[in-house]
TIKEKOL-113101 format. One line per 2 residues: for each residue y, z, x of C-alpha. Coordinates in Angstrom, 1 decimal, m for minus. Layout:
<rs>
Y:Z:X ~ ...;
</rs>
This chain:
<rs>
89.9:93.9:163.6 ~ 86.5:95.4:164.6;
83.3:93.5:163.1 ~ 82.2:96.2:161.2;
85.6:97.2:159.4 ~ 85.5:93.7:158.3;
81.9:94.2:157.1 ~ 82.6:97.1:155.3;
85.8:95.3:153.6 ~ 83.6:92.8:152.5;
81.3:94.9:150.7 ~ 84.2:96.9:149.3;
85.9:94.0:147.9 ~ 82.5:92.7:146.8;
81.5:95.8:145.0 ~ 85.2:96.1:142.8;
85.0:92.2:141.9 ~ 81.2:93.2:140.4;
83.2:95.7:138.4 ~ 86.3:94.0:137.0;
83.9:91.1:136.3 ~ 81.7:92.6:134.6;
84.5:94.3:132.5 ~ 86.8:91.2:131.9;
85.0:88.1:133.0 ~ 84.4:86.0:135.3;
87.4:84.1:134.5 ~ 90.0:86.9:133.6;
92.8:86.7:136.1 ~ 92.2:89.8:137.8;
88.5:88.6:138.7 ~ 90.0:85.4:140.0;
92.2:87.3:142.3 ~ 89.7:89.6:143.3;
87.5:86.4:144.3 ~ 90.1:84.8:146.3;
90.5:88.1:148.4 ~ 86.8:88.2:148.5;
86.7:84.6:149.9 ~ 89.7:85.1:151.9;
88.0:88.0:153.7 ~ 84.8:86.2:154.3;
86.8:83.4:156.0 ~ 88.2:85.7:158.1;
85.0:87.2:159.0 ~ 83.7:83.4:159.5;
86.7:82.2:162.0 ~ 86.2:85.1:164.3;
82.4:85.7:164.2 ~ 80.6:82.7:162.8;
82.7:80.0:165.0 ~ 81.9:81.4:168.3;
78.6:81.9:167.7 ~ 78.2:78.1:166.4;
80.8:76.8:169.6 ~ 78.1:78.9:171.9;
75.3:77.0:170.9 ~ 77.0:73.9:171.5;
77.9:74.4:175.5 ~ 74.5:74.7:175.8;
</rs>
């Protein structure tokens, strides 16, 4: 997946959790769910971008 189509995932995903939350609660089940997706997007953003950059700075 390209960088930025994760990106703009992210801010999707970010952007409908805002609304359900605000609708149902932090804690209604469909908020939860939309925060695991969230998170589970951001880890994926994390193992593919963040990590290399971090493992660059290290062989240095």
């Amino acid at each position: 997946m390209v960088k930025q189509d994760i990106v703009t995932l992210i801010e999707k995903k970010r952007a409908e959790l805002y609304k359900v939350a605000t609708k149902n609660g932090l804690t209604s089940s469909i908020a939860i769910r939309y925060s695991q997706e969230l998170d589970h997007l951001i880890n994926e953003y994390n193992r593919a971008y963040i990590t290399k950059i971090s493992s660059s700075f290290v062989a240095q």
